[in-house]
C-alpha positions in Angstrom: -6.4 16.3 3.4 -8.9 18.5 4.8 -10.1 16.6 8.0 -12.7 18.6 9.1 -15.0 17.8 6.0 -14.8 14.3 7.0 -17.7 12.4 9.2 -16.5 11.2 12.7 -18.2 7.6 12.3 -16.1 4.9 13.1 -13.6 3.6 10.9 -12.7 0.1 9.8 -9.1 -0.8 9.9 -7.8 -3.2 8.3 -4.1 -4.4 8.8 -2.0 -7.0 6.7 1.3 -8.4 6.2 2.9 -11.1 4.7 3.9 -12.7 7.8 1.7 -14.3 10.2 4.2 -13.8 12.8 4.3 -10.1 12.4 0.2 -10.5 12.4 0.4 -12.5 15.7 3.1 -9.6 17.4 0.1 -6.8 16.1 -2.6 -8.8 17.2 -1.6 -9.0 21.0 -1.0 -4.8 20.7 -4.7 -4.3 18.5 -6.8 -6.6 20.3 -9.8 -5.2 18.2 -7.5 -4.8 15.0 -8.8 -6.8 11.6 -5.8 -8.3 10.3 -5.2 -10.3 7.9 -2.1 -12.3 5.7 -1.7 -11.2 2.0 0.5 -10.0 -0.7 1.2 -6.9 -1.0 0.9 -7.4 -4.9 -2.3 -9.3 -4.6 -4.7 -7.2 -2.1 -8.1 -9.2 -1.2 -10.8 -6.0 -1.4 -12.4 -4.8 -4.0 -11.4 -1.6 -6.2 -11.8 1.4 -4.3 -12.4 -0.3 -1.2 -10.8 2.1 1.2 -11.1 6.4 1.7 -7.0 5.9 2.9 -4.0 3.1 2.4 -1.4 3.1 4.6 2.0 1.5 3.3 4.4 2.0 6.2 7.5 0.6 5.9 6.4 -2.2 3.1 7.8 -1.9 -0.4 11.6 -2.0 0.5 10.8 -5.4 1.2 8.1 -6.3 -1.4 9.9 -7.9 -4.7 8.0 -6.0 -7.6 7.3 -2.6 -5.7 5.6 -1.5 -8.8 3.1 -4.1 -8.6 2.2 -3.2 -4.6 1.9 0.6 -5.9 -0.3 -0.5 -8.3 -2.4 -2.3 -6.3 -2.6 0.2 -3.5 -4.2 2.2 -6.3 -6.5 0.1 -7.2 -7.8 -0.5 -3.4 -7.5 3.5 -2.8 -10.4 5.7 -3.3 -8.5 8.5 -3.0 -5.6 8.8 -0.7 -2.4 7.0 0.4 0.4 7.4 2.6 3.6 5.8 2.1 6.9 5.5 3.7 10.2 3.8 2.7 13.7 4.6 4.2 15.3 7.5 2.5 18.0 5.2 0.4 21.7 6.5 1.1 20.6 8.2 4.0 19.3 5.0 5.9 22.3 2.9 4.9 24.4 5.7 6.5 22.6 6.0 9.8 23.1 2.3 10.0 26.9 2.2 9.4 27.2 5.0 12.0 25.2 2.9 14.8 27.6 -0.2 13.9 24.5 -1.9 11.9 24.8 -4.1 9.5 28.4 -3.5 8.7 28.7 -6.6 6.6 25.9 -5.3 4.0 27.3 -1.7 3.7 24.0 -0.5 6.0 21.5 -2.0 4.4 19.1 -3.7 6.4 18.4 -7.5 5.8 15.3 -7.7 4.1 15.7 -4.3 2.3 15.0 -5.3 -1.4 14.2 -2.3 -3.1 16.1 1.8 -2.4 14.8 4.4 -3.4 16.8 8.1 -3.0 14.2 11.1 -2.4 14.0 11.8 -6.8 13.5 7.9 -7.7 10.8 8.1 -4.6 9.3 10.5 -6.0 9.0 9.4 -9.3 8.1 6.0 -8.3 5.1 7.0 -6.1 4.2 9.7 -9.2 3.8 7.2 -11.6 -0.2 6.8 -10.1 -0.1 9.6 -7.5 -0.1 13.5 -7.1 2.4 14.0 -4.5 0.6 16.1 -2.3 3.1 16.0 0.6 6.5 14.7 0.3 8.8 14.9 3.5 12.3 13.4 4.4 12.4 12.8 8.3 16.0 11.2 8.5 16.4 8.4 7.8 13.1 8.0 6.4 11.0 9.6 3.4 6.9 9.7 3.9 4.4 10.7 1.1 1.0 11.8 1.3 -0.6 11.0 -2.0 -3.2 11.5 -4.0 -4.9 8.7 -6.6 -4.7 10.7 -10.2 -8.2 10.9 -11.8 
């Protein structure tokens, strides 16, 4: 993304989750934040609402990922970033800290895995992949919407 073609103004932010009680944890660190509860699969703003979408740590947890993807499309003008833990890889880091032993690594809550190919093919079902990078245990993608 070339930054320095973009204005300076000031930015709304917007924040969501699911939980209120993750909202309420964000709200005392963002005093100024907008945040608000919603689906992931439903999001409340108009198409093409926002220049950037940021899905950090969401869709392992979101039942119908496809459906979140879709949506973040839909509220993107242009650009997204996304990040999910980096399947086998997460699982593995877990095990070796003593985590989660009984579930094989996987972290309660953890829904959906994705290994760096299905990622990729997941997020490129809407997106060019312009940026695709594996920081262990994680995978992040900066992505552009198609069209």
């Amino acid at each position: 993304m070339d930054l320095a073609r973009h204005s300076l103004a000031p930015a709304l932010v917007v924040g969501g989750d699911y939980s209120r009680e993750w909202l309420t944890r964000a709200a005392t660190l963002q005093k100024d934040a907008n945040l608000l509860t919603f689906d992931a699969r439903r999001i409340p703003f108009r198409d093409s609402s926002f220049d950037l979408v940021l899905a950090i740590e969401v869709l392992e947890h979101v039942e119908r990922p496809d459906i979140a993807l879709a949506e973040i499309v839909r509220v993107t003008s242009e650009w997204a970033i996304i990040s999910v833990p980096n399947g086998l890889i997460w699982r593995l880091t877990n095990l070796a800290r003593g985590r989660y032993l009984g579930n094989l690594g996987n972290t309660p809550g953890h829904i959906n895995k994705w290994s760096v190919r299905a990622f990729r093919q997941f997020a490129g079902k809407y997106f060019h992949i312009t940026r695709h990078q594996t920081p262990i245990p994680w995978q992040i993608a900066l992505l552009k919407k198609r069209g």
